[in-house]
C-alpha positions in Angstrom: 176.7 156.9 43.8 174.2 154.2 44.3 174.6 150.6 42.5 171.5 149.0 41.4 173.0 145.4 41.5 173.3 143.8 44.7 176.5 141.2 44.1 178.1 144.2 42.5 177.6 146.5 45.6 178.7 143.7 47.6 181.8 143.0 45.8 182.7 146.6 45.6 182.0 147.0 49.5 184.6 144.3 50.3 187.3 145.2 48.0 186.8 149.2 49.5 187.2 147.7 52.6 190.3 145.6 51.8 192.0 148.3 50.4 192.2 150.9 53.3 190.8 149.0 56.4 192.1 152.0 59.1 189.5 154.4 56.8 186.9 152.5 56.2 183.2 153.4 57.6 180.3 151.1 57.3 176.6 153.0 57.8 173.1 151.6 57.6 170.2 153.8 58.0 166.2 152.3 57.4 164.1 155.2 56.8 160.5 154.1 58.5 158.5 156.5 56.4 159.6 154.7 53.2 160.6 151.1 54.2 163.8 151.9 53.0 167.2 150.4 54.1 170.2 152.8 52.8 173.4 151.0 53.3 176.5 153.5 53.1 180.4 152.5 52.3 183.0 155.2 51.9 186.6 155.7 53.1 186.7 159.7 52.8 187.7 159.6 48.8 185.1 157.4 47.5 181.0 156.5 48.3 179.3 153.4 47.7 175.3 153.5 48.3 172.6 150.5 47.7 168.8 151.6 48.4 166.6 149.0 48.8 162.6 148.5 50.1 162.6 144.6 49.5 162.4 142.4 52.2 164.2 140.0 50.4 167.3 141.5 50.5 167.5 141.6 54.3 169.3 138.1 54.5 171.9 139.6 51.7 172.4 142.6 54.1 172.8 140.1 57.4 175.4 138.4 55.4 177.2 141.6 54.4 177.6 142.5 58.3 178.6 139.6 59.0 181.7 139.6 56.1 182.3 142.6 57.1 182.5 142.3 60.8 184.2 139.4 60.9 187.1 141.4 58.5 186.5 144.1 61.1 187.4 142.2 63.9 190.4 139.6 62.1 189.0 136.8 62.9 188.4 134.2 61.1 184.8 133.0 60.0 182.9 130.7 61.8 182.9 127.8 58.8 186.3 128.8 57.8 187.9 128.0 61.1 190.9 125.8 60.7 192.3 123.8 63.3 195.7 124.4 64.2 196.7 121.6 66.5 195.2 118.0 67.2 194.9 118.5 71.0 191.5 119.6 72.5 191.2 122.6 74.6 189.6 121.6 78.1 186.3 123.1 78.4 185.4 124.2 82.2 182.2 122.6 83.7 180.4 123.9 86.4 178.5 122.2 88.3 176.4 123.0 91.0 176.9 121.5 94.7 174.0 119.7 95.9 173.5 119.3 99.6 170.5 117.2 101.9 168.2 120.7 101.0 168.9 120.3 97.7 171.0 122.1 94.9 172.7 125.2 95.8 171.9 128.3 93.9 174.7 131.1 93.6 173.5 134.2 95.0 174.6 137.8 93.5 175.6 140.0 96.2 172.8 143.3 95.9 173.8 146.9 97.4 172.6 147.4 101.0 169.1 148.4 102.2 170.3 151.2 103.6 171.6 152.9 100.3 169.3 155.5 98.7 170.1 154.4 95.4 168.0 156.5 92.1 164.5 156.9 94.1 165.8 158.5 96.8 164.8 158.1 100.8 162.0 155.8 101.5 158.3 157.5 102.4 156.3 157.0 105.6 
């Protein structure tokens, strides 16, 4: 069944969601020829649908993935982080050595010139 109303979509989208995680599935599909974005919820006993052609609901839909990701993944959200400890957690610098020639740039080793590699032998 699609649902007109965006918040009510929303709401019901979450609360499938919460209610059977391991079944969930979450599908978007934009249709070019009609500028529609079709955005699909079910767990294998019941369907949610919202159509839409409005751009303005794209930021709605961004923040949907994102509520539902994050629930996806258990993580917390990124402004709902709490802090479970006082002490900071030592971030690693790096920092490049600089010689009389000037800073050092890491190299990334490359396969040898002798390898054919996708093209094949080199031509005369």
């Amino acid at each position: 069944m699609y649902i007109s109303n965006w918040d009510e979509f929303q709401k019901a989208a979450e609360e499938l969601y919460a209610g059977c995680p391991e079944n969930t599935r979450y599908v978007t599909h934009f249709r070019r020829t009609d500028g529609e974005l079709i955005l699909k919820v079910t767990d294998d006993r019941s369907v949610i649908k919202f159509k839409t052609n409005q751009a303005s609901d794209l930021k709605r839909f961004i923040q949907l993935n994102h509520n539902l990701m994050v629930q996806m993944q258990n993580k917390p959200s990124v402004g709902t982080e709490k802090k479970t400890s006082t002490e900071e957690v030592p971030v690693p610098v790096v920092v490049p050595a600089i010689t009389s020639s000037g800073p050092q740039i890491p190299t990334v080793a490359t396969a040898s010139a002798g390898s054919k590699g996708k093209k094949g032998k080199k031509r005369k």
